[in-house]
C-alpha positions as CSV (number, residue, x, y, z in Angstrom):
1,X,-40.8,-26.0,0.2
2,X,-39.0,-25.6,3.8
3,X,-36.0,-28.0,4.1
4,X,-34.1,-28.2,7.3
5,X,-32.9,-25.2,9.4
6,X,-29.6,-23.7,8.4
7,X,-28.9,-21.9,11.0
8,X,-30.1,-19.5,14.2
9,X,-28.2,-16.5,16.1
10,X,-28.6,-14.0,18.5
11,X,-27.0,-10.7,18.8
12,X,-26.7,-6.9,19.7
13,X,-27.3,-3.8,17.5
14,X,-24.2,-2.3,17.7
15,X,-24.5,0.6,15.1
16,X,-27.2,3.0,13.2
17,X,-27.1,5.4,10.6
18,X,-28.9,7.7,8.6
19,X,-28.3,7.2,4.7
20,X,-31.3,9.4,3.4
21,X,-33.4,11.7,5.1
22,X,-36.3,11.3,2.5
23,X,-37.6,7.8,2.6
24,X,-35.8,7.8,5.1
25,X,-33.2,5.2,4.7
26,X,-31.7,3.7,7.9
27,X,-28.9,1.3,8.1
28,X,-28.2,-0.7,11.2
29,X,-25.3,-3.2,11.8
30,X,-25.3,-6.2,14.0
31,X,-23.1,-8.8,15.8
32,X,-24.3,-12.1,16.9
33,X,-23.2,-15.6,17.8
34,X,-24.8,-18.7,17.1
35,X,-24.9,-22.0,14.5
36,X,-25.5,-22.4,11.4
37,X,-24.9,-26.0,9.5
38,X,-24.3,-27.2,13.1
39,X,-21.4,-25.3,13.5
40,X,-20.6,-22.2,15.8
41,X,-20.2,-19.0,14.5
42,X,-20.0,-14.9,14.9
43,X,-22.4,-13.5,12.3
44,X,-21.5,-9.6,11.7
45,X,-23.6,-7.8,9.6
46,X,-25.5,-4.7,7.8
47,X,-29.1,-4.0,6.7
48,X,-30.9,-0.7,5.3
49,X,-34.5,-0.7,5.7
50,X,-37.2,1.8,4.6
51,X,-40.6,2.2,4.9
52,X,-43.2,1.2,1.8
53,X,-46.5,1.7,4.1
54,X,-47.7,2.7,7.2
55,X,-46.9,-0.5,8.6
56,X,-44.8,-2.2,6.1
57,X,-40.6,-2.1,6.3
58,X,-38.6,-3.3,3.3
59,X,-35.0,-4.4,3.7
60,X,-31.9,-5.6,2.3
61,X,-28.6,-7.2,4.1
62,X,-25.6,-7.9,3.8
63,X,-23.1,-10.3,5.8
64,X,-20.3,-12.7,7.0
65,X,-20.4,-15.8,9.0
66,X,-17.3,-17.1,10.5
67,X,-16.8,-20.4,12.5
68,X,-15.3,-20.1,15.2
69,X,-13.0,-22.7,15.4
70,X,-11.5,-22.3,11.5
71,X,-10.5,-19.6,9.4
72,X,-14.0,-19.7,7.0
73,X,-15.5,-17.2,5.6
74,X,-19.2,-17.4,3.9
75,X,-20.9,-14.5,2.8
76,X,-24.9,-13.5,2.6
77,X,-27.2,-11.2,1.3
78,X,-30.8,-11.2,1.4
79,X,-34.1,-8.8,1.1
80,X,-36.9,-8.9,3.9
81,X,-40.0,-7.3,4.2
82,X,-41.1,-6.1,8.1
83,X,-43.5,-4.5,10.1
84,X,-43.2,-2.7,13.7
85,X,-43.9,-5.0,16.3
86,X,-44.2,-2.8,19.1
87,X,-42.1,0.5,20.7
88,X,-38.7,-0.2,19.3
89,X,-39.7,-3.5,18.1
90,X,-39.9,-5.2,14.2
91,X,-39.7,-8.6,12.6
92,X,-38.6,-9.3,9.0
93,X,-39.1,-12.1,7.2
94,X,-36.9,-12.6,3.7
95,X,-34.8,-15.1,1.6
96,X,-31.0,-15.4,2.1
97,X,-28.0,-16.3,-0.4
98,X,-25.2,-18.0,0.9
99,X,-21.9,-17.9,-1.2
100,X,-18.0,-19.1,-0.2
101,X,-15.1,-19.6,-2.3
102,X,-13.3,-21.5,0.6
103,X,-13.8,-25.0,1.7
104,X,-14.2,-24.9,4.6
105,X,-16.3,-26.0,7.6
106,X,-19.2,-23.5,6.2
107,X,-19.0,-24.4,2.6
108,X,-22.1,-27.0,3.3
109,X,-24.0,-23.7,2.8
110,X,-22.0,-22.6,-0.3
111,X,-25.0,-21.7,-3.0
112,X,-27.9,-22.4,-0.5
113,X,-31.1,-20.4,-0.5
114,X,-32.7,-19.9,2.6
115,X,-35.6,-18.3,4.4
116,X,-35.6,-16.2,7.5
117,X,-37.3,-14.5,10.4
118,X,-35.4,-12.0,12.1
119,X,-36.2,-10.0,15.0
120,X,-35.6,-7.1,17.1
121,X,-36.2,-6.1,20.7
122,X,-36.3,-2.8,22.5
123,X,-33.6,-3.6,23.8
124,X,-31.7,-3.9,20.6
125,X,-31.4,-7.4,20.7
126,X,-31.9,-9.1,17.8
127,X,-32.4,-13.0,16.9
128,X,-32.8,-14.8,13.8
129,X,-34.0,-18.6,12.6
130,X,-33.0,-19.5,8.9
131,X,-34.2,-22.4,7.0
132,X,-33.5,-24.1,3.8
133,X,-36.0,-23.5,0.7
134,X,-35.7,-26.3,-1.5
């Protein structure tokens, strides 16, 4: 069941790289700014994605989300499947898993599983919503 929203973000592509050629496997890093637990933070992070079907994507990311008002850390990872949207466009939709060892303003999240849809634009813009599964 869908619980509240954790969290939402929008960013910039701001790196891409070819890990495989067969596959292939792409990985693309991202830095965004936004809230998450009500609180605002930079979200900087890394995903690979490869195909699985002609109009399928599968992905997995990693991250860190930082308030930005305190010294917190909280990490994420998370798989997401996709699909092309349009030219230079896709949407992923996945689960996320929140984990801090800190106590700070982010540790709310600490242990949380959520659910997300994340975009991106031709313009390499990207945007994501996240809420809680319960």
């Amino acid at each position: 069941m869908l619980g509240n929203k954790l969290g939402e973000d929008r960013g910039k592509i701001t790196g891409q790289r070819v890990l495989d050629t067969t596959g292939p496997k792409i990985e693309v890093s991202f830095s965004a700014v936004g809230t998450y637990a009500g609180i605002d933070c930079t979200n900087t992070g890394t995903y690979w994605t490869i195909p699985i079907a002609a109009d399928a994507l599968y992905g997995e990311g990693k991250g860190v989300l930082m308030p930005k008002n305190d010294f917190d850390m909280l990490s994420y990872t998370g798989p997401g499947i996709g699909s092309i949207t349009g030219p230079g466009k896709a949407r992923f939709r996945g689960s996320v898993f929140y984990k801090t060892s800190l106590t700070g303003e982010l540790s709310a999240l600490n242990n949380l599983v959520g659910v997300f849809e994340y975009e991106i634009d031709a313009s390499v813009n990207t945007s994501i919503q996240v809420w809680e599964w319960k």
